[in-house]
C-alpha positions in Angstrom: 0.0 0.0 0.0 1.9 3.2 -1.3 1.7 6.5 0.9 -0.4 8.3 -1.3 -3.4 6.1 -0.2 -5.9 7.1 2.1 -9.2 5.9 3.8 -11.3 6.6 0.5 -12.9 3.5 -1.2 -15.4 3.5 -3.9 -18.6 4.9 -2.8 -20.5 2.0 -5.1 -18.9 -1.0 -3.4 -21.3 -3.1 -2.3 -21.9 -6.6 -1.4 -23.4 -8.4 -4.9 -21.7 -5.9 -7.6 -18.8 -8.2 -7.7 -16.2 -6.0 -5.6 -14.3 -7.5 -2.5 -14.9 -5.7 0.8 -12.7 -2.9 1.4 -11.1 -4.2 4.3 -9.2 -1.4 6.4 -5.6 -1.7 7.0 -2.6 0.1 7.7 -3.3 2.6 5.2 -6.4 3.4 7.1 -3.6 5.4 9.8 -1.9 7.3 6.6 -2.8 10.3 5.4 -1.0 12.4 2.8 0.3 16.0 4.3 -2.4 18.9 4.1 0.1 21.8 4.6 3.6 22.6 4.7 4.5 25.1 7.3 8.2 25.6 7.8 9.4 22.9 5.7 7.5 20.8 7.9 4.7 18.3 6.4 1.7 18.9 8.7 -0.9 15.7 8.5 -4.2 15.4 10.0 -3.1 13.7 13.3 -0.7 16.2 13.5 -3.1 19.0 13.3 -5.4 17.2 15.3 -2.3 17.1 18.3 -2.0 20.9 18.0 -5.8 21.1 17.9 -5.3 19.0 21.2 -2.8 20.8 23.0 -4.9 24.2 22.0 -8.3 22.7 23.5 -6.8 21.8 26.5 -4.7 25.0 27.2 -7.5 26.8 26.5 -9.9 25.2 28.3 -7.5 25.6 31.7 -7.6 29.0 30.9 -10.6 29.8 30.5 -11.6 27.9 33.9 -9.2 29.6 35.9 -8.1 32.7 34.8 -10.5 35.0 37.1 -11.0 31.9 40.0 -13.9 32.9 42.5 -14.8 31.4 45.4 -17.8 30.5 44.8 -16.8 28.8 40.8 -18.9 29.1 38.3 -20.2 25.9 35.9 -16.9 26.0 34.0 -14.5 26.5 37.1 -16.0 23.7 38.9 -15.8 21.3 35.6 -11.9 22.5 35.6 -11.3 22.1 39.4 -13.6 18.3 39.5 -10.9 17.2 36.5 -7.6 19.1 38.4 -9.2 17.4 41.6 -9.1 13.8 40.1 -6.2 13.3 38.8 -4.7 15.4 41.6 -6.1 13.2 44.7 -7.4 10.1 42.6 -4.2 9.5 41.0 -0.6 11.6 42.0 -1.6 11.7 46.0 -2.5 7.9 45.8 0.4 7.3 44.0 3.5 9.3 44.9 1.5 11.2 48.0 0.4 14.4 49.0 4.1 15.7 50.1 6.0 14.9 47.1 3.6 14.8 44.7 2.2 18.1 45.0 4.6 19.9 42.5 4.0 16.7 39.7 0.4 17.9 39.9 0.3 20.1 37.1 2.7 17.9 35.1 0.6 15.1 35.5 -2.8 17.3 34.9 -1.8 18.5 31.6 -0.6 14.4 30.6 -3.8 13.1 31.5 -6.3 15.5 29.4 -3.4 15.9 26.6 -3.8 11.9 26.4 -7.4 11.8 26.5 -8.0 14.7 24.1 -6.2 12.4 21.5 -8.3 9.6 22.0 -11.0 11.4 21.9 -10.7 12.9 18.6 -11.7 9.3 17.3 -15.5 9.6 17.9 -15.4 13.3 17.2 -17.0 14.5 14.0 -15.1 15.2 10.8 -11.7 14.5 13.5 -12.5 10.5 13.6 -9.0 9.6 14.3 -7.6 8.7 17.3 -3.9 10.3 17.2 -2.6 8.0 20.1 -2.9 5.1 17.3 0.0 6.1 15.9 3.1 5.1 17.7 5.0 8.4 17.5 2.7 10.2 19.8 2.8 7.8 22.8 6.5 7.2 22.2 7.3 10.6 22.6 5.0 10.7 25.9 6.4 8.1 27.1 9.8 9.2 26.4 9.5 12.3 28.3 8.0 10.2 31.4 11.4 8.5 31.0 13.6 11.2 31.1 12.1 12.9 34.0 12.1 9.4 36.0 15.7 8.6 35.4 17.0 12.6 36.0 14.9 12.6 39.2 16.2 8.5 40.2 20.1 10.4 40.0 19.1 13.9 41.5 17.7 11.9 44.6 20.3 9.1 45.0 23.2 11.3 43.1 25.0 8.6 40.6 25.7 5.1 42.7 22.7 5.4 44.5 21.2 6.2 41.3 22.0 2.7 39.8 21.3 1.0 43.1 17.8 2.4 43.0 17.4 1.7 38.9 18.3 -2.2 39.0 16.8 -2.9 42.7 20.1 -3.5 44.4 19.5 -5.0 47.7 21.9 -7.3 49.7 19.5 -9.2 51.6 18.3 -11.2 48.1 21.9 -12.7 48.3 22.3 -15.1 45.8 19.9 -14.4 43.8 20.6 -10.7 43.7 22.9 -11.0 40.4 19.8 -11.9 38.4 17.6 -9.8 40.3 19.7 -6.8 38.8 20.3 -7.9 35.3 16.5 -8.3 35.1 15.8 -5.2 36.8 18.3 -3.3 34.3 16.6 -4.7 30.9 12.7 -4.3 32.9 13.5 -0.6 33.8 15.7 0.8 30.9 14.3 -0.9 27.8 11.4 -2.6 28.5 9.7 -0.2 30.5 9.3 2.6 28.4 8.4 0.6 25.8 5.6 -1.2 27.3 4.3 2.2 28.6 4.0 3.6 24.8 2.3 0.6 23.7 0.1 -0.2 25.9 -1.8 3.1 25.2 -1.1 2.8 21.2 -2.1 -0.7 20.9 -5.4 -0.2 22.6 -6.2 2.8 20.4 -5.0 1.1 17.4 -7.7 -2.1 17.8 -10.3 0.4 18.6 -10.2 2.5 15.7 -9.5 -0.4 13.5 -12.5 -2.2 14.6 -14.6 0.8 14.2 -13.8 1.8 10.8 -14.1 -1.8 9.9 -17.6 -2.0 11.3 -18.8 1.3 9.5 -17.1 0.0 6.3 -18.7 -3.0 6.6 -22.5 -1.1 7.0 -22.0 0.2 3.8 -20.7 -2.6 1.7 -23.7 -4.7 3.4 -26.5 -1.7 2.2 -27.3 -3.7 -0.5 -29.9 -6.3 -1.4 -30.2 -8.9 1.0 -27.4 -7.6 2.6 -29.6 -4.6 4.4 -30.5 -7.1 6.8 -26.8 -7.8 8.2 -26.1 -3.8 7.5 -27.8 -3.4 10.4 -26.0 -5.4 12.9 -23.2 -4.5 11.3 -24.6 -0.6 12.6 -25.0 -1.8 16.0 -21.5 -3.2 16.1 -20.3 0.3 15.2 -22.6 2.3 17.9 -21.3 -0.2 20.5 -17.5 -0.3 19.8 -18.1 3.6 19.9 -19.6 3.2 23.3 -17.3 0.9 24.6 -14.4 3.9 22.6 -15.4 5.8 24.9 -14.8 4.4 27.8 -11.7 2.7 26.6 -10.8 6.3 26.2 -10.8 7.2 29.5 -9.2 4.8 30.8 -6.0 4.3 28.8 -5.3 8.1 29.8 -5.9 7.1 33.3 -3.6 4.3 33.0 -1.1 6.3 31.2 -1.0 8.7 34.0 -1.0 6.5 36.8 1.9 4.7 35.4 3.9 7.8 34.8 3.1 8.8 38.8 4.6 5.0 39.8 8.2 5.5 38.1 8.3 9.1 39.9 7.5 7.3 42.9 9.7 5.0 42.4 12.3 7.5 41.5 11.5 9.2 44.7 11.9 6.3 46.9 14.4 4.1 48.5 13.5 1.0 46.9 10.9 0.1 43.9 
């Protein structure tokens, strides 16, 4: 499938008229650049990220940029959301003393992530940006830079090791493999595992949705109206079920982001 391909499919495909179903595929996360702004190529997830971003700054700002005591219907929407990931998640996690100044940190994460999912079941937006693995790699990344350069300011450069493969002399023997798998778990595999857990999820969810919707067409035909419709269902229910998937991939996201700062924070993992 070449680059220049995109979710369009012939409008007249239907089941009977002697044309395969247009199954979805990778090409169904490629779109060709709509702009070029600085020598950069801007796509539609890309705009869509920046749209992000925008929504949620704005949206902060316009909460709590003249705060009163008594809030009004968008301050208290701002404050419930600050609120939740503030005392659901980073006081639960890395606690009320240290966690305090992560709050903000892990405020903007949270709706940044869910923003991006969200954009999948959003009118003429439809795509999920978190599907593609550049986004949650680069989240995931910066997660991992603060983790280890907070893991070395705390326990300055041996302790900063110690902490990083679980050194402990009570294991005894078994402490040499504790470490090498604590080295490979923390340094490679965890950040990995962090980018794609949120990506993969994404990724099935769209791809099951598109399919479902493509699949209501191609069925609109003949004898076919009759599956067309469960095929609709299918496509109202994964929605549903998008949504809430939504949530709480950017919950988990967060909450494992607030564990390696705890455990960054602390003596042992």
């Amino acid at each position: 499938m070449s680059a220049d391909q995109t979710l369009a499919f012939d409008p007249d495909c239907h089941i009977f008229t002697g044309c395969g179903f247009p199954a979805p595929g990778l090409h169904t996360f490629m779109y060709e650049p709509i702009a070029t702004v600085a020598g950069i190529e801007l796509t539609k997830p890309m705009l869509l990220a920046l749209l992000g971003s925008i929504v949620v700054v704005g949206f902060f700002w316009a909460a709590f940029r003249k705060p009163k005591l008594v809030p009004g219907k968008l301050q208290m929407v701002g404050e419930a959301g600050y609120d939740f990931v503030r005392r659901g998640i980073v006081y639960e996690i890395i606690g009320k003393k240290d966690g305090e100044k992560y709050v903000p940190f892990m405020v903007s994460l949270f709706f940044f992530v869910w923003i991006m999912n969200l954009w999948s079941i959003i009118p003429l937006a439809q795509f999920p940006v978190t599907s593609l693995i550049a986004f949650p790699a680069a989240l995931a990344l910066i997660v991992y830079v603060m983790w280890i350069s907070l893991t070395f300011k705390k326990h300055g450069f041996v302790g900063g090791w110690k902490n990083i493969v679980g050194y402990d002399k009570s294991l005894g023997p078994i402490l040499p493999l504790v470490v090498v798998l604590e080295f490979f778990s923390n340094l490679l595999i965890r950040p990995f595992t962090h980018a794609v857990r949120l990506f993969a999820n994404m990724f099935a969810g769209h791809l099951l949705i598109v399919m479902f919707s493509l699949a209501t067409w191609y069925l609109m035909n003949g004898l076919g109206f009759v599956y067309a419709g469960a095929s609709f269902v299918m496509v109202l229910v994964m929605t549903a079920f998008e949504l809430f998937i939504q949530a709480v991939q950017a919950y988990v996201f967060v909450l494992l982001a607030s564990s390696y700062i705890q455990g960054a924070l602390s003596e042992h993992h």
